[in-house]
C-alpha positions in Angstrom: -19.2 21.4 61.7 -15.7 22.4 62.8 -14.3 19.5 61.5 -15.6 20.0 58.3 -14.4 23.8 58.1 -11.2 22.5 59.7 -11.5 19.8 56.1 -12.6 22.5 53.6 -9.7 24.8 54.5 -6.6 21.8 54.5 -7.8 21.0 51.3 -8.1 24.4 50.2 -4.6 25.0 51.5 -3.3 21.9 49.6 -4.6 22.5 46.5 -3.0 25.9 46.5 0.3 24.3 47.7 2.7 24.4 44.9 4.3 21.0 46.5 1.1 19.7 46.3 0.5 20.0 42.8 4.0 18.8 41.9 3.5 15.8 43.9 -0.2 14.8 41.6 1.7 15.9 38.4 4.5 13.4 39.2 2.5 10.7 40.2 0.8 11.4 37.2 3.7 11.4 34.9 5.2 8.3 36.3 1.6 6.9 35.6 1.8 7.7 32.3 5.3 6.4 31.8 4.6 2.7 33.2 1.8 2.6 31.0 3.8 3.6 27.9 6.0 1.1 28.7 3.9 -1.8 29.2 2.5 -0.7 25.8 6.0 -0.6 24.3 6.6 -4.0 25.8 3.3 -5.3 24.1 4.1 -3.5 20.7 7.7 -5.0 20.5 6.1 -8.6 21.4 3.3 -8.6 18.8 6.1 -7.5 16.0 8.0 -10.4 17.2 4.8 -12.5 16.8 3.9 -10.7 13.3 7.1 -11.6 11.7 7.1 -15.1 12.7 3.4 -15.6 11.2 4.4 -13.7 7.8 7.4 -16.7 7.8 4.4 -19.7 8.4 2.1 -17.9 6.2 4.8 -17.8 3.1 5.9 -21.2 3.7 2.4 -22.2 3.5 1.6 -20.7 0.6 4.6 -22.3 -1.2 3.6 -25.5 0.0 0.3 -24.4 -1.4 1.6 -23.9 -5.0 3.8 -26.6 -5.0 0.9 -28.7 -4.3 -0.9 -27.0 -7.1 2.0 -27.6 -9.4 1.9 -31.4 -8.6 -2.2 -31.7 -8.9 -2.1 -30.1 -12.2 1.0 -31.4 -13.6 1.1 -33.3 -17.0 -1.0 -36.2 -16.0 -0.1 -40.1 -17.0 -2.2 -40.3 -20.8 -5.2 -42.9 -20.6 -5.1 -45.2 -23.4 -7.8 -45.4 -25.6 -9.2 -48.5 -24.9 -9.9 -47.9 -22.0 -11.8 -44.5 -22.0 -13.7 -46.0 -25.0 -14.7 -49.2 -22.8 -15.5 -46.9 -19.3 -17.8 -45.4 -22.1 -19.4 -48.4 -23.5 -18.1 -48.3 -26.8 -15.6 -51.4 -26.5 -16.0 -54.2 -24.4 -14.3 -54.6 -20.8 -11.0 -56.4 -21.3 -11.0 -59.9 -19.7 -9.1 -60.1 -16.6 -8.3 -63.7 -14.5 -11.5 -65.3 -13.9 -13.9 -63.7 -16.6 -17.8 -65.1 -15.8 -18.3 -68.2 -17.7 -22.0 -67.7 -18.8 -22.6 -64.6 -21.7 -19.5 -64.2 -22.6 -20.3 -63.7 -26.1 -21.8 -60.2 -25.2 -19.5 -57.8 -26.4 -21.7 -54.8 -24.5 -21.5 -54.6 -20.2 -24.6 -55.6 -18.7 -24.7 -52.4 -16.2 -24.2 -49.0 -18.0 -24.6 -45.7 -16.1 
């Protein structure tokens, strides 16, 4: 029991100590600025990391457009022969070896 009066009265002693308490506001304060400097450090390295995605991401997207600009460019004009025979409506011109048998048939035998 005496050693826990003997306890109870350090502690109250300590508390009351003004060197006490500016020894736990210190500590806390030096806490406080590790922490805000980690956090700094962190801050400054995901701007870092924010500026080099915004360059990748623009780059992209004008390798996007470009790429859009080529798909949709004038494209090459189709004769048309040849959309009226991938329609039916003109026979297939004869390339190399044509089949020798039914050649007279001016319409395809397979039509979709």
């Amino acid at each position: 029991m005496e050693w826990g009066n003997r306890a109870a009265s350090i502690a109250v002693k300590a508390a009351n100590s003004n060197a006490v308490v500016n020894v736990v506001l210190g500590a806390s304060c030096a806490a406080l600025i590790m922490r805000s400097m980690k956090q700094q450090r962190d801050i400054e390295a995901l701007e870092a990391e924010k500026e080099s995605l915004l360059k990748t991401n623009k780059a992209l997207k004008k390798t996007m457009w470009d790429w859009k600009q080529q798909l949709f460019a004038d494209p090459q004009p189709v004769p048309l022969a040849r959309i009226k025979a991938i329609y039916g409506e003109a026979p297939l011109p004869q390339t190399g070896d044509a089949e020798t048998g039914d050649s007279k048939s001016s319409a395809p035998k397979f039509m979709v």
